[in-house]
N, C-alpha and C positions, 0 to 999 in steps of 0.2 A: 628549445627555441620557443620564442615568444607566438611564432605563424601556430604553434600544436595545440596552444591553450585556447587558441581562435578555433581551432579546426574540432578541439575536441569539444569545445563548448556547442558546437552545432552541431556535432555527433550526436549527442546527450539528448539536445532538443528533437529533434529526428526521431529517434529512438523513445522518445516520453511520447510524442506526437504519435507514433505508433501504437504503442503500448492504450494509450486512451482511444483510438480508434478501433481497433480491437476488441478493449473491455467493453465499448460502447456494443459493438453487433452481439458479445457475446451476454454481457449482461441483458441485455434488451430483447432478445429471445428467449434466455431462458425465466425470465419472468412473463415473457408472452404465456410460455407453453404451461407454466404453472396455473397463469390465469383459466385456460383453457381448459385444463387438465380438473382446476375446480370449478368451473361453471357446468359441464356435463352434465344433461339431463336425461335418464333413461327411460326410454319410452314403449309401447310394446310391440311396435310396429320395425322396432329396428331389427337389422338382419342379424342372424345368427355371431356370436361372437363377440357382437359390437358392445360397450361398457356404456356408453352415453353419446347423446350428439350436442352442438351447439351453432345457432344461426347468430353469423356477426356482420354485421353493415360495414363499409370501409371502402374511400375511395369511389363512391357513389357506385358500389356494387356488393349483392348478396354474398355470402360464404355460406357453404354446409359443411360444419366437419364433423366425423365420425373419427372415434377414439377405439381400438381396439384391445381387448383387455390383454391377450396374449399375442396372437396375430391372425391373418385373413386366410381365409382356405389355400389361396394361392397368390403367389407371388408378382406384385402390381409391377406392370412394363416400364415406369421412373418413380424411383426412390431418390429422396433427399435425403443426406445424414446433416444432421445439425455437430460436427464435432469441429471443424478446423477453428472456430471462432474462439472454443477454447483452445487450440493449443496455440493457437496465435497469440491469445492473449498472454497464456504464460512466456511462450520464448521471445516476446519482447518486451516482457515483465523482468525477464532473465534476462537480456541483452542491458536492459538501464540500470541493474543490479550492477552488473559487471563493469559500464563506464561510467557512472558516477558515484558506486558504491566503493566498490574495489579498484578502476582506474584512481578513484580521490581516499584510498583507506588512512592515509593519515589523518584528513578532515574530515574527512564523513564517518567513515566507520569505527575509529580506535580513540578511544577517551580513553589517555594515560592515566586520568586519576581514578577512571572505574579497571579497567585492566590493562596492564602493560604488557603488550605481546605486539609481534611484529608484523607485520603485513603479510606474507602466507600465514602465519598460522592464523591470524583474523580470518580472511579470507577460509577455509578449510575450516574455521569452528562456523560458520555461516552456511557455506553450502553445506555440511555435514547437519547440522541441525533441519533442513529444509527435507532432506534423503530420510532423515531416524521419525521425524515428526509423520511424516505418511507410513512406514514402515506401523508405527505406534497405532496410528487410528485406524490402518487397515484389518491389525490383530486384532483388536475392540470388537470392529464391526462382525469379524467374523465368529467369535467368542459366543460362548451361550448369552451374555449381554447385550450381545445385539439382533437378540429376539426382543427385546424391550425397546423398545424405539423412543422414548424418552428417558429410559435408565441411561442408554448409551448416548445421548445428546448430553445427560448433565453429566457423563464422564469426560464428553469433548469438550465442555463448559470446562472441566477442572482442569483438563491438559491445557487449554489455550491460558486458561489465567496460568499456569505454573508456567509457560512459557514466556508471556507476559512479564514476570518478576525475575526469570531468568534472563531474557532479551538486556530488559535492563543494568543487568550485574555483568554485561557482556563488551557489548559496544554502547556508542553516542545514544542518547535518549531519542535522538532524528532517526538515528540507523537500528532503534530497537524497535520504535512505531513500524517504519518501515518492512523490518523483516516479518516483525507479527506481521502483518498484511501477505505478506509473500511467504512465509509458513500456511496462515489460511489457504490464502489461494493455488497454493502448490496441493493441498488437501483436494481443493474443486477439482483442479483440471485433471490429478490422479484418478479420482471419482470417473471422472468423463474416458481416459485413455485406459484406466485397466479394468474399470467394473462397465459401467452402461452401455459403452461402446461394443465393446465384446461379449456382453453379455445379447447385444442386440444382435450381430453378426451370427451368433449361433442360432439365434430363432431366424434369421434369415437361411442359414445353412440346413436347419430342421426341414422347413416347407419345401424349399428346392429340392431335397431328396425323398420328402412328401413324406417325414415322422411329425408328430406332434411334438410342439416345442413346449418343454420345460416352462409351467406360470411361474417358479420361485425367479426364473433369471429377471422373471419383470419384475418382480418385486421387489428382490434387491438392487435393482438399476433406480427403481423409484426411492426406496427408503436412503439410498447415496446423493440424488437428488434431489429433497425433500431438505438435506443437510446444506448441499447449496443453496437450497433457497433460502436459509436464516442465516448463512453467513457471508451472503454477498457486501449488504448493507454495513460493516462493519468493516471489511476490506476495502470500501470506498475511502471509510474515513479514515482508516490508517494511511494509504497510497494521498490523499491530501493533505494531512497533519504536518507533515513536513516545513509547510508555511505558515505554522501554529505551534511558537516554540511553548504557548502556554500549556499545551497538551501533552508534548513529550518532553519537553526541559524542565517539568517543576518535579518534586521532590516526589508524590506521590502516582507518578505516570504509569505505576502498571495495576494500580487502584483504578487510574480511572480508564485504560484500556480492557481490564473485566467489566466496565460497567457501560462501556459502546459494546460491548458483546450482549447485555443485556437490552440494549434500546435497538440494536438488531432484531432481537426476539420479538421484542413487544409493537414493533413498528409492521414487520413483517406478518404478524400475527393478527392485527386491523384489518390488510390485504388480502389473506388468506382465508380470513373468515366469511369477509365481505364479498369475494368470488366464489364463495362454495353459495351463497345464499345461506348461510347460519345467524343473521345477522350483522349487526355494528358495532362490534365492543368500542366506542368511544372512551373505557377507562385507559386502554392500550395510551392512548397520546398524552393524556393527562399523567399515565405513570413516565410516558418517555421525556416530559417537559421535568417532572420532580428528580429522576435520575438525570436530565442532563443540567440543570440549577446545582446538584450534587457537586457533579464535576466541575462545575464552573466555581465551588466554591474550593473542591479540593487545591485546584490550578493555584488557589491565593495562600495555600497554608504552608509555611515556612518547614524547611527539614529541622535534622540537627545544626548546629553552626558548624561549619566547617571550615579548617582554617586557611585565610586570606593568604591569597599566592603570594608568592617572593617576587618583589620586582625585579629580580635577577633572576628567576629562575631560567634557565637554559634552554636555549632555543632548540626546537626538535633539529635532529639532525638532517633530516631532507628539508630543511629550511633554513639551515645556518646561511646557507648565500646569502638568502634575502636581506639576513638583518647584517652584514657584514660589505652588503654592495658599497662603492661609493655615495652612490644618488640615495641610500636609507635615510639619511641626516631629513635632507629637507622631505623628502616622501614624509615620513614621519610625523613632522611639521603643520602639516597638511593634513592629515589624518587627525591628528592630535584636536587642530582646530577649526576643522568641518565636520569631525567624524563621531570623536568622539562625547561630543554631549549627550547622544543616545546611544550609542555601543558603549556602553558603563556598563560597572555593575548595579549603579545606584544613579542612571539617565538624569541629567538636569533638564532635559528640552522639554519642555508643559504640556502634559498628557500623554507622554513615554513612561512608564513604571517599571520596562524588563527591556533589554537591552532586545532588539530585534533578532527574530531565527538564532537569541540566546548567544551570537556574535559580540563580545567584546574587547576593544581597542585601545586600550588604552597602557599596557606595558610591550616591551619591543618582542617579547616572545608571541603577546598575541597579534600586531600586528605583522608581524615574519609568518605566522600558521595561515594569515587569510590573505597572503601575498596575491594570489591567483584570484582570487574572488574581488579585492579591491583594484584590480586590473579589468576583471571586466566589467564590475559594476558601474565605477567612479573615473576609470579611465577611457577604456573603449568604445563602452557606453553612460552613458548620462541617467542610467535606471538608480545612482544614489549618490546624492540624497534627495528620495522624491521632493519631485518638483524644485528640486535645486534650494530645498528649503535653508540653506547654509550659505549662499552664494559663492560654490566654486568655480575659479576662474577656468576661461580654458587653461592658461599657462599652467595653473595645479595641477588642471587633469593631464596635462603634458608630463608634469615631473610625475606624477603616479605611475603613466607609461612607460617613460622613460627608466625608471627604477627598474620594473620587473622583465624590461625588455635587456635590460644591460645586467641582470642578474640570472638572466636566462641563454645568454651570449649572444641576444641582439646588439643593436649600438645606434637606434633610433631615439637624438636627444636635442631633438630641434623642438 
């Protein structure tokens, strides 16, 4: 029914609405605390324990904070944990996975010409890679290699790129940016629920029964981390890419997804250095301007040729209604010519070069696959063609409506 595609389009938003509220408390504290964590100054006047202090203005009022390197003789009467913002942020990282990845796996996640497999098994090679990927880095960390703390970061390096090249030999180039993002971040918020967290809870459980707690547990809750904090900056840009088909739909997109893992580093590594007081390395931004000019040139470099689809080729089958409804004909029509001068493959409209979010319109299997999307973009709402740059009437956006309501067992055709 046509009322679900309404309902679940506001599901989706909902649920993305969330998911950025979330990342927003959760990223935004954890680079407070790093900040913090690097500005400590040790002084010799601090009490026994204490690693560093630091005085911050804010709000037109002092702060003191003290940092304790393991924990305080006894147990303070309120504690705050900082964890729910991570796992918020994941499970409704996971909830918009689920309705717009997997609810839409025909269109979002399954490219028949990179692999042809069916909706569970897509589904189940996606979550299964997100479960093996943390399984993978947690062995690393624990490994005599992750007494190297930059030996083991350039092996995360190797895994996320090989990830990276795999994503894309898997699903859509949108749904590959993507899951690198949610492979990353499913790494972070692992980090938070099975090492730091519980790592911190025993040195709370230590002091309460009044033994001395273990320094390694703090140290490995930092060195875990220490790894979120180089790969936050990276999972922003893949969770936005989505509405940059030049990033994940050209030919060399997991080239230049290794190379936002290195403008991660190098940005994050400005910050880092800047709040320890080590200085300014101002070449950091100069190298993240040449690495990202890189990628801005890879976006333009042609693949192999690849051969020109069939104007017959066959409509996926959970969209043969579409192209088979009565009301397709003129729908079509209408598509054809408001739509498609830039959904091509080779856009005529002046200053269009790549067919928008890599959507194009122009044979009847492509317009039957984006049945749903050009009902609510063109139909229910007026969000295309910006600014009506086409001039579609309303009666168009009527028959647009009308098409995918009466190919969905509506029968609103006024």
């Amino acid at each position: 029914m046509y009322e679900f595609a309404i309902a679940w389009e506001w599901l989706a938003f909902a649920v993305r609405w969330l998911h950025v509220i979330t990342a927003i408390a959760w990223i935004g504290s954890s680079f407070y605390f790093v900040a913090l964590d690097l500005g400590l100054v040790k002084r010799d006047h601090l009490p026994e324990g204490v690693y560093g202090e630091e005085w911050q203005v804010h709000g037109g009022g002092f702060y003191h904070m003290q940092k304790y390197l393991v924990a305080p003789a006894t147990m303070p009467e309120h504690l705050t944990w900082f964890k729910w913002e991570s796992y918020a942020t994941w499970l409704s990282g996971f909830a918009m996975l689920c309705v717009v990845y997997y609810g839409g796996a025909d269109l979002f996640l399954i490219d028949r010409h990179v692999l042809d497999v069916s909706q569970p098994v897509a589904i189940l090679i996606s979550m299964a890679s997100l479960t093996v990927g943390w399984l993978f880095y947690d062995t690393l960390c624990k490994s005599p290699i992750g007494k190297s703390t930059w030996g083991l970061m350039i092996l995360l390096y190797v895994l996320l790129v090989l990830m990276a090249w795999g994503y894309t030999h898997l699903f859509t180039g949108r749904a590959a940016f993507l899951h690198l993002g949610a492979f990353t971040a499913t790494i972070m918020s692992a980090n938070v629920f099975f090492i730091i967290i519980p790592n911190q809870k025993i040195v709370v459980a230590d002091l309460v029964a009044g033994r001395t707690p273990d320094p390694k547990l703090g140290l490995q809750a930092k060195q875990r981390s220490l790894h979120n904090n180089y790969l936050t900056l990276p999972v922003i840009f893949f969770m936005l890419s989505n509405h940059y088909p030049l990033a994940f739909a050209t030919y060399f997109n997991w080239i230049i997804a290794a190379l936002v893992f290195l403008m991660g580093v190098t940005i994050r590594h400005w910050f880092n250095t800047t709040h320890a007081r080590k200085g300014t390395p101002h070449w950091t931004w100069a190298l993240t301007a040449i690495i990202f000019v890189v990628i801005m040139w890879l976006s333009t470099r042609p693949g192999p040729e690849q051969a020109a689809q069939d104007e017959n080729t066959a409509v996926a089958p959970a969209f043969q209604e579409f192209a088979a409804d009565a009301h397709f004909g003129a729908a079509r029509d209408v598509i054809l010519s408001r739509c498609s001068m830039c959904h091509a493959a080779e856009p005529a409209y002046e200053g269009i070069n790549r067919p928008p979010k890599n959507v194009m319109l122009e044979t009847d299997a492509e317009i039957a696959s984006h049945a749903r999307e050009i009902y609510i973009q063109a139909g229910r709402s007026h969000a295309m063609p910006p600014g009506n740059v086409t001039d579609v009437t309303p009666d168009e956006r009527k028959l647009l409506t009308a098409w995918y309501e009466s190919a969905t067992g509506g029968s609103k055709t006024e």
